[in-house]
C-alpha positions as CSV (number, residue, x, y, z in Angstrom):
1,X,0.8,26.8,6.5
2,X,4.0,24.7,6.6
3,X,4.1,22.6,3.4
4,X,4.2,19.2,5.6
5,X,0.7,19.8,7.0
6,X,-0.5,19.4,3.2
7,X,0.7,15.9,3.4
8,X,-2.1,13.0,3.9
9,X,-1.3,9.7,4.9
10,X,-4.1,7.1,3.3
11,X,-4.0,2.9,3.4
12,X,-4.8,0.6,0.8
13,X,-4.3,-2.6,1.5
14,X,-5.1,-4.5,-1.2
15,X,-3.5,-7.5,-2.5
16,X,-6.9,-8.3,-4.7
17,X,-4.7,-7.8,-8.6
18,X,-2.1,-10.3,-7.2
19,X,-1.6,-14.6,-7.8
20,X,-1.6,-16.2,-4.7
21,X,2.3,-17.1,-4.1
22,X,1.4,-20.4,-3.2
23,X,-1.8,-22.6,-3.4
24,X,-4.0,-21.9,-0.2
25,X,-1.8,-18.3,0.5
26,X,-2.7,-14.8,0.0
27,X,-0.3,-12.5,-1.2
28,X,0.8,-10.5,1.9
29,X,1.1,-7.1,0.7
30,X,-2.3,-6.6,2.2
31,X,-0.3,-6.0,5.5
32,X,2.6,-3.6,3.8
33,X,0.4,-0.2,5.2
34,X,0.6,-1.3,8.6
35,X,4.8,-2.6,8.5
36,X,5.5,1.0,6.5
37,X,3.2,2.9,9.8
38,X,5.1,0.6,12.1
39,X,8.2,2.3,10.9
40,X,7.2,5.5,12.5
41,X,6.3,6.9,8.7
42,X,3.4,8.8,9.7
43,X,4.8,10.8,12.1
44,X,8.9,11.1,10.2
45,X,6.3,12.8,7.4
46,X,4.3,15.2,9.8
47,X,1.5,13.9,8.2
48,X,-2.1,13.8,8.7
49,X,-3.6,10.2,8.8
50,X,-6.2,10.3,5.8
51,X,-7.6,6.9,7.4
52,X,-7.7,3.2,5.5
53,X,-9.5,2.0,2.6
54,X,-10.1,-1.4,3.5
55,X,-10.2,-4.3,0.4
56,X,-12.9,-6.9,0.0
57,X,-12.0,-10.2,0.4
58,X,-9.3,-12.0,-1.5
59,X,-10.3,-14.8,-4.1
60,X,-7.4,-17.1,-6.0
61,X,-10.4,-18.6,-8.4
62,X,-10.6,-16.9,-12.4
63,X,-13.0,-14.2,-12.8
64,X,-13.9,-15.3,-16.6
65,X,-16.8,-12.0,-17.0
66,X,-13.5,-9.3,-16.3
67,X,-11.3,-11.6,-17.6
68,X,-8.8,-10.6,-14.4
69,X,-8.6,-12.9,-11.1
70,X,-11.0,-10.5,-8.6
71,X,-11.8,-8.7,-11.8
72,X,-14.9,-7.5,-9.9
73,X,-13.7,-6.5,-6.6
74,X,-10.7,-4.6,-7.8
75,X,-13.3,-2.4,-10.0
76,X,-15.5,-1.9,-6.9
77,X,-12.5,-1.1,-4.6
78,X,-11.0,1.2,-7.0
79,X,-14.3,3.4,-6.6
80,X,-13.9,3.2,-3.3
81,X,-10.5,4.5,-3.1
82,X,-11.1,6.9,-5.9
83,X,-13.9,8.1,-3.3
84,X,-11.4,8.8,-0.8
85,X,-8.8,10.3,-2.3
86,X,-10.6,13.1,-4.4
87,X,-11.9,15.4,-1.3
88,X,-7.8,15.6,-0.7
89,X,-7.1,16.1,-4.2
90,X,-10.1,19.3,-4.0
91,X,-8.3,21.0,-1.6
92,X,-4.8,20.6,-3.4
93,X,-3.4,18.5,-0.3
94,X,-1.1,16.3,-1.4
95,X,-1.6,12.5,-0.6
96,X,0.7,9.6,-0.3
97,X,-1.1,6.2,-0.4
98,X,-0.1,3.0,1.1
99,X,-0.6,0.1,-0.9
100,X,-1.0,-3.0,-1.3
101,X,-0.3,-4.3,-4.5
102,X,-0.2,-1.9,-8.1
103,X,-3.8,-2.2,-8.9
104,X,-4.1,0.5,-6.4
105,X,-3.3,3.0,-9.3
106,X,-7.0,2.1,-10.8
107,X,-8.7,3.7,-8.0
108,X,-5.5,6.8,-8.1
109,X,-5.9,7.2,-11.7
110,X,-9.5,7.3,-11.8
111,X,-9.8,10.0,-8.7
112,X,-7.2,12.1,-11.2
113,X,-9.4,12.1,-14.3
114,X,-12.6,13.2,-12.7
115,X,-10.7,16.1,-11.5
116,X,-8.3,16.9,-15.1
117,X,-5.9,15.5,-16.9
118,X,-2.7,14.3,-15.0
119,X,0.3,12.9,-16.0
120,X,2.1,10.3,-14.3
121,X,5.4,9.0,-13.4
122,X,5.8,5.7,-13.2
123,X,8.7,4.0,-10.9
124,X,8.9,0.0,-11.7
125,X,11.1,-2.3,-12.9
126,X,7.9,-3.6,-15.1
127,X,6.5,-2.3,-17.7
128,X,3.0,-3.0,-16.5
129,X,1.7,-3.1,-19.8
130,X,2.2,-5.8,-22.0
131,X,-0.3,-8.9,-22.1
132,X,0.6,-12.4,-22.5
133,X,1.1,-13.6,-26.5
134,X,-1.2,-16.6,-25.4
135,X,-4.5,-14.5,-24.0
136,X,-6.4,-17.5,-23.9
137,X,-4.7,-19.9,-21.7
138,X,-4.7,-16.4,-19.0
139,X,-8.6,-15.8,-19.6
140,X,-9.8,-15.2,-16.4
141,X,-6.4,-15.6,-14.4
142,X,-4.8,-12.0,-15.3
143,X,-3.5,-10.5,-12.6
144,X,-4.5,-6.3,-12.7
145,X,-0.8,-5.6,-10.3
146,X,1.0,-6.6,-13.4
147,X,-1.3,-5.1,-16.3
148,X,-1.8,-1.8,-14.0
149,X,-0.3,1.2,-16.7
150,X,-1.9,-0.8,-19.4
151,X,-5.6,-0.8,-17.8
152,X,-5.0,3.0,-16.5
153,X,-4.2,3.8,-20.6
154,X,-7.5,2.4,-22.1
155,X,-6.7,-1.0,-22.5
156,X,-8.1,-4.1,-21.5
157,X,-11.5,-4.9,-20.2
158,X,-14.2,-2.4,-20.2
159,X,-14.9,-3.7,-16.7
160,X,-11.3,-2.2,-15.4
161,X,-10.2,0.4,-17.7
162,X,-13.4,2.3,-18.3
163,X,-14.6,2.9,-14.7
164,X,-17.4,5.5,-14.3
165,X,-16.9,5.9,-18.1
166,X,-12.9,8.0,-17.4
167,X,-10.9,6.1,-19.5
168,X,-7.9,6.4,-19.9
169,X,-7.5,7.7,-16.8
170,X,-3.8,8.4,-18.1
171,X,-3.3,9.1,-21.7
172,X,0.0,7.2,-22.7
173,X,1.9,10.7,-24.1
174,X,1.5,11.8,-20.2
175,X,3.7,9.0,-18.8
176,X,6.8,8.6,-18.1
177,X,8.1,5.4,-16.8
178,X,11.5,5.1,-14.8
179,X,12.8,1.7,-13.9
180,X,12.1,-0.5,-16.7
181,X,13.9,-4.0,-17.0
182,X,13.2,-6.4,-19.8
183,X,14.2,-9.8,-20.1
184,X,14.4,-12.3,-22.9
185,X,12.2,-14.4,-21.1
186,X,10.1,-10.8,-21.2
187,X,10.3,-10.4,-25.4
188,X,9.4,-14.4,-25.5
189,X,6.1,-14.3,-23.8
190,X,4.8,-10.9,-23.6
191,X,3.7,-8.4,-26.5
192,X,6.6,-6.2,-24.8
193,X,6.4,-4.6,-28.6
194,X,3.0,-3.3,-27.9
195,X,4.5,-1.0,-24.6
196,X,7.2,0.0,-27.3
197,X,4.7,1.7,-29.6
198,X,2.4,3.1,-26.8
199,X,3.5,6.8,-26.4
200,X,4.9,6.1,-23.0
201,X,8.3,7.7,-22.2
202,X,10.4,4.9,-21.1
203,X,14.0,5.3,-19.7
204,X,14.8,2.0,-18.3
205,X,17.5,0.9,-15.3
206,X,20.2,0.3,-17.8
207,X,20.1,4.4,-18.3
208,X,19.7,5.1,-14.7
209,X,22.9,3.3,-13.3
210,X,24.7,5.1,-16.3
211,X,23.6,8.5,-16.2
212,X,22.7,9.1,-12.5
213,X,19.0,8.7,-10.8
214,X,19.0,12.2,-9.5
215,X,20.1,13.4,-13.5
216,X,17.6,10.8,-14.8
217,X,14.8,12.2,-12.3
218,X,15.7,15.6,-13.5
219,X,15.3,14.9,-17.3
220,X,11.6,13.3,-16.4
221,X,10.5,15.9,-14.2
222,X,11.2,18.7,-17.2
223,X,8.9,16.4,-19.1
224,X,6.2,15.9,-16.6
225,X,6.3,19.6,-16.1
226,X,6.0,20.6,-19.8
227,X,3.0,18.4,-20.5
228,X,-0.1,19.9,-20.9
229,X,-1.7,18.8,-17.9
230,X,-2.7,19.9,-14.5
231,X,0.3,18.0,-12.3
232,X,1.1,14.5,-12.1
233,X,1.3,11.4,-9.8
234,X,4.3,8.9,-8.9
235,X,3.9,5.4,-8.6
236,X,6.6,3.5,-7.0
237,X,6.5,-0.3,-7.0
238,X,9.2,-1.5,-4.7
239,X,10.5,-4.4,-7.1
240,X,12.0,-1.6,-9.0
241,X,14.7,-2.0,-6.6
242,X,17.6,-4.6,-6.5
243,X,16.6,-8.3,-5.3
244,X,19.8,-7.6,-3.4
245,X,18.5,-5.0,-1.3
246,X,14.7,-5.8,-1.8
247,X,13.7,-9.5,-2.1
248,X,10.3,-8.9,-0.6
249,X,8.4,-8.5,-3.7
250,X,6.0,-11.0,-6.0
251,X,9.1,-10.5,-9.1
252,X,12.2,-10.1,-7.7
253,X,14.5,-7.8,-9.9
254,X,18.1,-8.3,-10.1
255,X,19.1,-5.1,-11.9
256,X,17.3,-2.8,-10.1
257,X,18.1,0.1,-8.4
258,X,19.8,0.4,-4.5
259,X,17.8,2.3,-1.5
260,X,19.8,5.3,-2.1
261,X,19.3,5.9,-6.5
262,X,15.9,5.5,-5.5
263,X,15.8,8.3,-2.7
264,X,17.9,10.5,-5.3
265,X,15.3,9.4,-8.2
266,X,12.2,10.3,-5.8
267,X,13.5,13.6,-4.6
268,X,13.2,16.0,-7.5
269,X,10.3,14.4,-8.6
270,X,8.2,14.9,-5.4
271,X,10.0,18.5,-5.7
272,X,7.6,20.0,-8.5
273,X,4.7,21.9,-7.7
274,X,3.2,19.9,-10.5
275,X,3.5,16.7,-8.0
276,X,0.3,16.2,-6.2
277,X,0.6,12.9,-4.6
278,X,2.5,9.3,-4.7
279,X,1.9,5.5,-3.9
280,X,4.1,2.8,-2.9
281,X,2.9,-0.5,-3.7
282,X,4.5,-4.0,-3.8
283,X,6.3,-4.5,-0.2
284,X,5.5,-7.9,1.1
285,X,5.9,-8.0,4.8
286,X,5.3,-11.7,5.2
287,X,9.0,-11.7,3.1
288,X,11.1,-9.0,5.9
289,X,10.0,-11.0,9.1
290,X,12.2,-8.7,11.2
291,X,10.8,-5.5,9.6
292,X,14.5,-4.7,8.7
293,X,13.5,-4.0,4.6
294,X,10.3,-1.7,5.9
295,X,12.7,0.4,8.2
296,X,14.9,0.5,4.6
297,X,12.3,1.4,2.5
298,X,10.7,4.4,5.0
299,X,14.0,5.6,5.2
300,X,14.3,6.3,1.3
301,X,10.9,7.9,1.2
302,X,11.5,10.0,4.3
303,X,14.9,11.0,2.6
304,X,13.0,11.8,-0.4
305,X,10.8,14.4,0.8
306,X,13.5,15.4,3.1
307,X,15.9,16.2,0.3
308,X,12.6,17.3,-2.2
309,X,11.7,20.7,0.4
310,X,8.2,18.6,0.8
311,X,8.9,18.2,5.4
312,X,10.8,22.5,5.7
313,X,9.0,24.3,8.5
């Protein structure tokens, strides 16, 4: 069987662990599955269409019982997704899921666990972890897209992190995280010293744009590989790229990576046999009105498996 028919093509489109970016407006990464199919992805991947995993409805109001804005939703959807994706992950197909926003790796982590323990790579210019100092002026407003790797490592809110009773559904040695870009404005208002002390292998931008994404990608890929674990999945938010070449994201980054490091960062890590699936997340289409960033962006991650082996005959 030719290693591109083991690919599976699933949507979630969920924008449900973002802040609305402006009163009375839902974050429109809820359309990013359809712009990225729109692109001709589906078919550039020889892929089989694993179907759509549709959200519930998005609400902007607090959720004060989870303590995160559709606290309660996102742990329902996450099931739901988690449903889907674990029939694909039995029969050692490797899936590629279209997201929506990062709280999509709840329902990817938790499909993981109940089959092993997986590592994970982690692609974002975030660290995804870190809470505000001031917890109680957030109570009820915490957005899940932003606190994603810290929910996925046991922490947080019962409600989120302990679905089906799997957490972590990542332990923190098992991650590696590529991408990272910290900010003063970061180390004033967020426990970034909290991410520091986790276990979780970071090697930030800074390193990348010195050493090379491809050498970078190779270094993290020996360390995925050597963990004791049964694979391990990739995460790509798309903000880890440059605001220059990506401004349709919720937190723009300005030292971020260009469309080609990440295609040369994706590729040996989507090379391992130890990688058994990926999600893209973040991509606003209401932001790239003439579809010119979604073309950019399917091009990188149709590179990537091009230059990984993942689409030979």
């Amino acid at each position: 069987m030719p290693i591109a028919s083991s690919l599976v093509l699933i949507d979630a489109p969920s924008n449900l662990g973002l802040r609305p970016p402006r009163p009375g407006v839902e974050p429109g990464v809820r359309r990013m599955p359809d712009a990225l199919r729109a692109t001709g992805l589906l078919q550039r991947l020889h892929a089989h269409d694993g179907g759509r995993v549709e959200a519930p409805a998005y609400s902007p109001e607090p959720d004060h019982a989870t303590g995160f804005r559709n606290g309660a939703a996102i742990a329902d959807y996450s099931q739901s997704l988690a449903d889907r994706l674990s029939p694909w992950l039995r029969r050692k197909r490797f899936v590629l899921v279209l997201g929506g926003d990062c709280s999509v790796l709840l329902g990817s982590g938790l499909a993981l666990k109940q089959h092993g323990r997986y590592g994970l790579a982690f692609v974002d210019a975030h660290d995804d972890f870190s809470f505000a100092r001031d917890r109680r002026r957030y109570q009820g407003h915490f957005a899940a897209a932003g606190l994603d790797l810290g929910l996925s490592t046991g922490h947080g809110p019962q409600a989120l992190s302990n679905l089906r009773g799997q957490s972590p559904y990542f332990r923190g040695e098992d991650v590696v995280h590529l991408g990272l870009v910290t900010t003063d404005d970061d180390r004033r208002d967020y426990d970034v010293e909290s991410f520091e002390r986790s276990g979780i292998h970071s090697i930030d931008a800074a390193t990348i744009h010195r050493d090379g994404a491809r050498q970078v990608a190779d270094r993290a890929r020996t360390r995925l590989e050597a963990m004791p674990t049964e694979g391990y999945w990739i995460h790509v938010d798309a903000d880890v790229l440059a605001e220059r070449v990506m401004p349709a994201v919720d937190s723009p980054n300005p030292d971020g990576l260009d469309f080609e490091q990440l295609r040369a960062l994706l590729a040996p890590l989507l090379a391992s046999p130890k990688a058994i699936g990926m999600e893209l997340t973040i991509f606003d289409p209401d932001l790239d009105p003439d579809g010119t960033l979604a073309r950019r962006l399917s091009n990188a991650v149709v590179g990537a498996f091009e230059d990984s082996g993942r689409l030979r005959e």
